[in-house]
N, C-alpha and C positions, 0 to 999 in steps of 0.2 A: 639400334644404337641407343645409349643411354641418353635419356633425358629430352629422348624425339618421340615425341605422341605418335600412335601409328595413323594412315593416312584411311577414310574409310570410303571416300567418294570425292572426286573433284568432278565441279560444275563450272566447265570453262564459261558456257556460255551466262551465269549468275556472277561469275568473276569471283566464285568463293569455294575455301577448301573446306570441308566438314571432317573434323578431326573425332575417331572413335573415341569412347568416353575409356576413363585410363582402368587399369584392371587391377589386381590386386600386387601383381608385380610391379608394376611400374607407377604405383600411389606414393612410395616415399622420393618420388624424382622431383626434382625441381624445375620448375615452368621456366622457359625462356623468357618469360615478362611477369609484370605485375602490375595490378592496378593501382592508380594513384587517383587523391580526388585533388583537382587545381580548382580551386574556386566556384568551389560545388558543382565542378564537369567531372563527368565519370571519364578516366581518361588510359592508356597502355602504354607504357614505356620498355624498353629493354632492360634487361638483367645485364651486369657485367658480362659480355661477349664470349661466346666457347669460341677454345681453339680450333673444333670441329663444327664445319655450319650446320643447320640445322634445317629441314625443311617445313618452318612451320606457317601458321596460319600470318604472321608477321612476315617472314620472307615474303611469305605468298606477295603480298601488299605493303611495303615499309609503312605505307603513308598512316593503312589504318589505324598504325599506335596512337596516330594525333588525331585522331576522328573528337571533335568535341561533339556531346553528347547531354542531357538531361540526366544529374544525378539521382538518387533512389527518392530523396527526399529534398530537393533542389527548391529551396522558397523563392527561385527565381524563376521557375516554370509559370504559367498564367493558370494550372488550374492549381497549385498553390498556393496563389495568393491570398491576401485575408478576403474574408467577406467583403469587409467593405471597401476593399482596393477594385475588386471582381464588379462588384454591383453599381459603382460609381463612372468604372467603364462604359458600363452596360446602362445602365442609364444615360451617358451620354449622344452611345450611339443610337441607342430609341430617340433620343432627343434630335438630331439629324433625322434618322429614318421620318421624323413625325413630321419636318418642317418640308424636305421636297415634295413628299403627294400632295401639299398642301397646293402648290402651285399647277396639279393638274386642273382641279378640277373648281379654285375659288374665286374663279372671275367667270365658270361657268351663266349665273343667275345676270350677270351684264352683258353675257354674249350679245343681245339683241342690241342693245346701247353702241355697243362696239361695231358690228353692222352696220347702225344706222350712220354714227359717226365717218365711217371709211365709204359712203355712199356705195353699201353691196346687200343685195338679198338674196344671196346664194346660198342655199340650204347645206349643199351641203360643205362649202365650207364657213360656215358658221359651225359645224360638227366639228371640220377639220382643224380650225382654230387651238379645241381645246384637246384633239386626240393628239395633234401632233407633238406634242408635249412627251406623249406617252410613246411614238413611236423613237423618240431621240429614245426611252429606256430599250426599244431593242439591236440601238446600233453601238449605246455605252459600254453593254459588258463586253464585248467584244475586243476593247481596246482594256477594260477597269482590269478583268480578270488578269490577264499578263501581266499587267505590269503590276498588279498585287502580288503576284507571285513574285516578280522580280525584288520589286523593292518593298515590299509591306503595306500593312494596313493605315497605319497614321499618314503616312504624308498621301498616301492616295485619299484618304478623307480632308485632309488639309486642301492640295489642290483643286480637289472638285468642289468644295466647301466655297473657295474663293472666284473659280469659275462660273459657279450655280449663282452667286452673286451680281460679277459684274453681266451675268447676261438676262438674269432677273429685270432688273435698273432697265439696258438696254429697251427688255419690251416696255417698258413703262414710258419712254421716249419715241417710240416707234412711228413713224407719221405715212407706216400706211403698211395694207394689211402682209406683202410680200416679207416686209423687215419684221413684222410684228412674226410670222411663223418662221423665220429663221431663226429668232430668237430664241423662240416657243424651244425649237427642236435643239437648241445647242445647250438650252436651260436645260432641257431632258437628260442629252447626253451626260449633264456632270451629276448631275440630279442622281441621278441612276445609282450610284456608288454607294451608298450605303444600302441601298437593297439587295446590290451585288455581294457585295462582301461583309454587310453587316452580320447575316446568320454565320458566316466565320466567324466573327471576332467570339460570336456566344460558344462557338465550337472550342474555340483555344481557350475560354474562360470555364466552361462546364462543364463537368464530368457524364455521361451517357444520362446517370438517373436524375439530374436536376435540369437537363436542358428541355425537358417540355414547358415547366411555368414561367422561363428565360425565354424562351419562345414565343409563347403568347404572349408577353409584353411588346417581346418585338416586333410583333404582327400587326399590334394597333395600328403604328404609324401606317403600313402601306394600306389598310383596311380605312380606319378611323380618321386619318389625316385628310385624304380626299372629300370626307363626308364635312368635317368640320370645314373644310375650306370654303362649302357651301353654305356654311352657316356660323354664327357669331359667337363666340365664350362668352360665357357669363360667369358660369362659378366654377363648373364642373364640362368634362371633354361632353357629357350627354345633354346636356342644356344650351351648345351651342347654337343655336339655330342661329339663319342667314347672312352670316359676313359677307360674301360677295353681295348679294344682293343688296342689303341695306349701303355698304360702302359704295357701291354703282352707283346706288338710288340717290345717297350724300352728297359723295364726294368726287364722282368719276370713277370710271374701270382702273384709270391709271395708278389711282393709288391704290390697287387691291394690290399692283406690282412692288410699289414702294414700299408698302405694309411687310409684303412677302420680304423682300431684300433687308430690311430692316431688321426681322426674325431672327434671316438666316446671318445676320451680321453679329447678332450676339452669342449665336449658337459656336458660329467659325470663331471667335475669340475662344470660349471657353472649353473648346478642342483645343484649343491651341496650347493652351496650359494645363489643364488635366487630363487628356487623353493620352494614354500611355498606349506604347507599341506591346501588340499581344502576340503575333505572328511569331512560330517560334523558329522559322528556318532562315528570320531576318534577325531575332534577337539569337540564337547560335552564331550567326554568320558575326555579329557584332563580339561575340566573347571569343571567337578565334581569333578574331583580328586583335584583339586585346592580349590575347592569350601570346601570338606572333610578338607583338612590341615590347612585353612584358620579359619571355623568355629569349627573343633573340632569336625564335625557332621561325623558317617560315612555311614547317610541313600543317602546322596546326589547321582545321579547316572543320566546317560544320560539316556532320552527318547528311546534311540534306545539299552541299557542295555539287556545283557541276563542273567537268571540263570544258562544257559546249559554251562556243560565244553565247552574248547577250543576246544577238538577234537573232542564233537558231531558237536557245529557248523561248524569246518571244514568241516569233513564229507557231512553233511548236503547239505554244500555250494557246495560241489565236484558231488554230484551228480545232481547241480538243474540246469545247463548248458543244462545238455540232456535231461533231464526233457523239458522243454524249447523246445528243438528242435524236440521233439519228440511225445509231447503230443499240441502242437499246431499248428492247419494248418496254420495259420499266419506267424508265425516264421519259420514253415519247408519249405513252399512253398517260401518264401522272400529269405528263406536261401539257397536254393538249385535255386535260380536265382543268387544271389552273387556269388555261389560257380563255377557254371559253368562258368560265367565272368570272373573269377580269375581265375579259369585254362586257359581258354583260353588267358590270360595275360603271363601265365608263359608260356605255351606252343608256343606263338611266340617269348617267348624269347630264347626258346632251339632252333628253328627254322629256326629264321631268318637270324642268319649267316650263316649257310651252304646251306638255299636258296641262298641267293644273291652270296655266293662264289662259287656256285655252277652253277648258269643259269647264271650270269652276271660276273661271272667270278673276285671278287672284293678280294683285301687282308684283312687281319683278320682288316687290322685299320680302312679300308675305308667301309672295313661291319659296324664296329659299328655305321656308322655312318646313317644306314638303322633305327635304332631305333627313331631318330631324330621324325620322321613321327606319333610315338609313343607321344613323347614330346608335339609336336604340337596340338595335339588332346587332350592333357589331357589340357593344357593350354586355349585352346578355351572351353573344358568343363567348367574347373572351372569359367572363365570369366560368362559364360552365368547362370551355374546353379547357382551358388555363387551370382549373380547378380540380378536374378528373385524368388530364394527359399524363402524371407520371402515377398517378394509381392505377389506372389499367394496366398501364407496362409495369409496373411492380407485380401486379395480381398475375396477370399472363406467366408473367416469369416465375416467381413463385409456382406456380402449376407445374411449370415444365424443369421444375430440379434447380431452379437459380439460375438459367441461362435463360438469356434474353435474345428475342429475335427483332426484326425491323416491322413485323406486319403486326406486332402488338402494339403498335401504333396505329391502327387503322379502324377498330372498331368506331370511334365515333364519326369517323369519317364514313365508314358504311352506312350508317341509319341518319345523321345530322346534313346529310348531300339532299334529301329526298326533301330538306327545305327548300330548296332552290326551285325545283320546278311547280312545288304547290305553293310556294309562293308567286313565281309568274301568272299562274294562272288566275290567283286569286288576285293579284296588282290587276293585269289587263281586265278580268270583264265585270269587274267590279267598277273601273274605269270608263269599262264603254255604257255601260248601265249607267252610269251617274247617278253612281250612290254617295251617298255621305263623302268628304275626303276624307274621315280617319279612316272609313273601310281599305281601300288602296293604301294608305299610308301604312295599316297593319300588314299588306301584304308585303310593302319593304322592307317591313320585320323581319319577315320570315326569310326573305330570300336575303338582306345582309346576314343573318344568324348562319345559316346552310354557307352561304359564301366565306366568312369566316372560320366555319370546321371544314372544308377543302383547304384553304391558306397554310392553315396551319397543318393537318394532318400530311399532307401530301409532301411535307417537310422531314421523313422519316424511312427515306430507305437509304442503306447505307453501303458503300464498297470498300471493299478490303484491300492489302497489296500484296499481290502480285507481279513477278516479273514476268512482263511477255516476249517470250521468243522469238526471234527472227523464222522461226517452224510452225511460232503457232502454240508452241506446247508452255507448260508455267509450272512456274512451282513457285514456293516461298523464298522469300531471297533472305538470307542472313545479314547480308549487306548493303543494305537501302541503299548507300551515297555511292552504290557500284553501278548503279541501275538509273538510267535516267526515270527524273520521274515520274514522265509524261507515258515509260512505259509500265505504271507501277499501279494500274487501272485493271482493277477486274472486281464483277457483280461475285460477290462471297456467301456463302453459307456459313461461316462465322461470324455468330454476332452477340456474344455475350458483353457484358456490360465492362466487364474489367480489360477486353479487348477491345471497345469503343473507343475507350478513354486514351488508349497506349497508339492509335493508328499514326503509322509515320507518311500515311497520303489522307488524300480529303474522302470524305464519304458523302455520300448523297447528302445535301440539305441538311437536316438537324443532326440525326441520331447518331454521328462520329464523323464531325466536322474537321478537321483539322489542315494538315497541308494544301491539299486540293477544292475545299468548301467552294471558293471565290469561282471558277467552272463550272461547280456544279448548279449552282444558282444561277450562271450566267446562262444555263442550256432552259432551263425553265421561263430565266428574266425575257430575255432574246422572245421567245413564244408567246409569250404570253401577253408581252408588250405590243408584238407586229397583232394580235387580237387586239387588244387594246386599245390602241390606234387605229384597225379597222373594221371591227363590227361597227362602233357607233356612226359611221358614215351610211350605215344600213338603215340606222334608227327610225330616221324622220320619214326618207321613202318607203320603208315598209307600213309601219304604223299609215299614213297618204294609204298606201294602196289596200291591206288588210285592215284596217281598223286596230284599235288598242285589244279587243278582244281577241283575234285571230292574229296577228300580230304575236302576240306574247305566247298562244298558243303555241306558234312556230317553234318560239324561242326554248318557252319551258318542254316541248319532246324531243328536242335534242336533250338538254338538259338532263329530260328522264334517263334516256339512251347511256348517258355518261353514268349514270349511278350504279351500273354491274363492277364497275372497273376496277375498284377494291374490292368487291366481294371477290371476284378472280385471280385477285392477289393475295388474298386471307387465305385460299386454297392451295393456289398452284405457287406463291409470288418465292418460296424459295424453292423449289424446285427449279423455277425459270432460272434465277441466280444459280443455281448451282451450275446450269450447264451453258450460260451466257459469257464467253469473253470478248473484251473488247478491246481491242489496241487500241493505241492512244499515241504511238511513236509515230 
């Protein structure tokens, strides 16, 4: 029939027709539609109407004429933006991310004060005190991720912004220790939100090659924040030594809270007025509905559009976290090296005051100031990884023809892990020795430096989409807004740089963030937080029963044990992806 493309394949179950490409007879025919750009959306409208219908890719789907979309050169997409609309973001949200870990762990050096105060000398919740903080980060993303998805990134940093506040305050009035951990834990749960979804916002802002040194900024806060919480600014983030401690020793525990609340009250203003919305299946959703009131049309509708209520896609969204963690050895094995890292983070923060005041004999201010060692290591990490993470993935890629893969992320996390355990070893029996305190203090060099190239590295594998079938079977969907897109989940063997940057679902952690990011942090946050929260309940009675030397021993051969796990991944890790799928419906 003139002017009907022939038909080469229909994919009932993709909800999409694949029209063969036109041949030399039928190149001078004229398309049933054409493209228009409306306000920099790449958009399909009809041609004046044939008298004879047509069965095209339109038929197929009236709606899809109105699919709004990101055009070729749209300066309203987020990785468009200028530089410094990009960097100003992104600095804001490090500026959050930096202010909640503060509250883990900076009224740690007063814990004992705080004990004495609520007339308790329970070891181990004087631990639980300060982990419970961190376990409210594994019940937050839970609820942060859905509803990011649903509604966006800004008002979910607004909300929790102003939650993490008035329940900051609250511990700070607390008059006894039951009220003081419910606090603890619901400060956590809002707290949580920019770790949740902040490596998204870097995803919608940075294209594949620039998000490692975006990255390591980011990472300071959950790495660096906690440390300085234990210790005082002075000029610079590594000069901070002892804020809680000295602020206890001053002025009471309670103002370490009002300090914190205070922070977080200037930080919540200034989101308030310069944080723009990056998310782009919230800012489409906003240009259709523009687009609807503007033209009078009400077929217009974002690309990323669902039919399903609100509360199946919640749902939906609520369980694809553990999905995640659970159904992928990628994800589980990455995540259960995070998570141990991070316990053993929090667990020398419950620790290391009552070592050093304990073998070295030192007051709660001058302990804080044992964290320093903490500081310095996170500081020489980020220098080096921050500094080399898009040169090796440049270099790798370069080697392999210009296409980039996810596991050329992983070199420094291969050799830079093997800080962690020869740093325990050397913290503990340098400690049971009672040696000098900078000895031990350099061992927390080592093991924050090694902590910090896990943080970041394990931030770098990425998923593609996929539509998954009700059989089981996939393919590529032509039609993302056809396909819900919770089923639009699967470990890919495509991963070049220019397909990072275009993904229409979220990808693992860093390296092709986008739709889905806020999940997939949530499956690592979730893990790594319930460690988090309960290694250091281990701390004090192990250290009691083994000594600091045998003790840490423990800790650093697990540790060892963990250090294959990218090498295994540098090998096999896209092979695994290739023949890994995981539903997500």
């Amino acid at each position: 029939m003139p002017g009907t493309p022939s038909i080469s394949e229909i994919d009932l179950e993709a909800g999409s027709i694949r029209l063969a490409p036109k041949t030399a007879e039928s190149e001078p025919q004229e398309s049933d539609s054409e493209t228009i750009v409306v306000d920099g959306s790449s958009l399909r409208r009809p041609r004046a109407p044939s008298p004879v219908p047509n069965q095209t890719d339109a038929d197929a789907d009236p709606d899809s004429r109105f699919i709004v979309d990101w055009g070729e050169n749209d300066l309203e997409q987020p990785t468009k933006w200028s530089s410094f609309k990009k960097w100003k973001n992104l600095w804001i949200v490090s500026a959050i991310t930096f202010i909640t870990p503060l509250a883990s762990s900076m009224f740690a050096p007063g814990v004992p004060q705080l004990m004495k105060d609520f007339n308790s000398d329970d070891r181990i919740i004087s631990s639980f005190v300060v982990s419970v903080y961190i376990l409210g980060f594994a019940i937050g993303p839970l609820i942060i991720a859905p509803m990011c998805e649903l509604y966006g990134r800004k008002k979910l940093y607004q909300c929790c912004n102003v939650l993490f506040f008035i329940f900051t305050i609250a511990c700070s009035e607390a008059t006894n220790l039951h009220m003081l951990l419910a606090c603890r834990f619901f400060a956590g749960c809002a707290g949580v939100a920019p770790l949740t979804i902040g490596a998204g916002s870097i995803g919608d802002l940075m294209v594949a090659e620039k998000r490692g040194g975006a990255m390591a900024i980011f990472s300071v806060g959950p790495l660096l924040g906690p440390i300085i919480g234990a210790s005082k600014p002075v000029f610079t983030p590594i000069a901070c030594p002892i804020a809680g401690g000295f602020i206890t020793q001053g002025i009471g525990w309670r103002w370490v809270f009002r300090i914190l609340a205070s922070c977080s009250l200037v930080v919540t203003f200034v989101s308030l007025f310069f944080l723009d919305e990056t998310y782009s299946p919230t800012l489409l959703a906003r240009r259709a509905a523009s687009l609807r009131k503007q033209h009078s049309e009400p077929a217009y509708r974002s690309k990323y559009a669902s039919d399903l209520p609100a509360g199946t896609v919640f749902a939906n969204a609520l369980k694809r976290p553990l999905k995640m963690l659970f159904m992928s050895p990628i994800v589980a094995l990455l995540s259960i090296h995070v998570a141990f890292v991070y316990g053993l983070l929090y667990l020398l923060f419950t620790t290391l005051t009552p070592v050093f005041i304990g073998i070295y004999g030192l007051t709660t201010g001058t302990a804080g100031l044992m964290f320093l060692g903490l500081g310095v290591g996170s500081i020489l990490g980020v220098m080096v990884i921050g500094g080399t993470s898009d040169k090796i993935y440049m270099h790798y890629q370069a080697k392999n023809g210009g296409v980039g893969k996810p596991e050329f992320r992983l070199p420094a996390l291969m050799y830079c892990s093997l800080f962690v355990p020869v740093g325990l070893f050397w913290y503990g029996w340098s400690a049971e020795s009672d040696k000098h305190l900078l000895v031990p203090i350099f061992g927390t060099v080592l093991i924050a430096f090694g902590m910090l190239s896990v943080m970041v590295r394990t931030s770098f594998l990425h998923i593609h989409p996929y539509t998954i079938h009700p059989h089981g079977s996939h393919s590529r969907n032509p039609h993302p807004s056809l396909t819900p897109p919770w089923c639009q989940f699967r470990i890919s063997t495509d991963s070049s740089p220019s397909s990072l940057s275009k993904l229409p679902v979220q990808s693992y952690l860093v390296d092709a963030y986008t739709q889905y990011a806020a999940s997939a942090v949530a499956a690592v946050t979730i893990l790594r937080s319930l460690l988090g929260a309960l290694l250091p309940l281990a701390g004090q009675p192990m250290y009691a029963a083994l000594g600091f030397g045998w003790g840490n021993t423990l800790l650093g051969s697990v540790a060892l044990a963990l250090v294959p796990v990218p090498w295994v991944f540098w090998r096999y890790g896209e092979r695994i992806r290739g023949k890994m799928t995981v539903s997500l419906d």
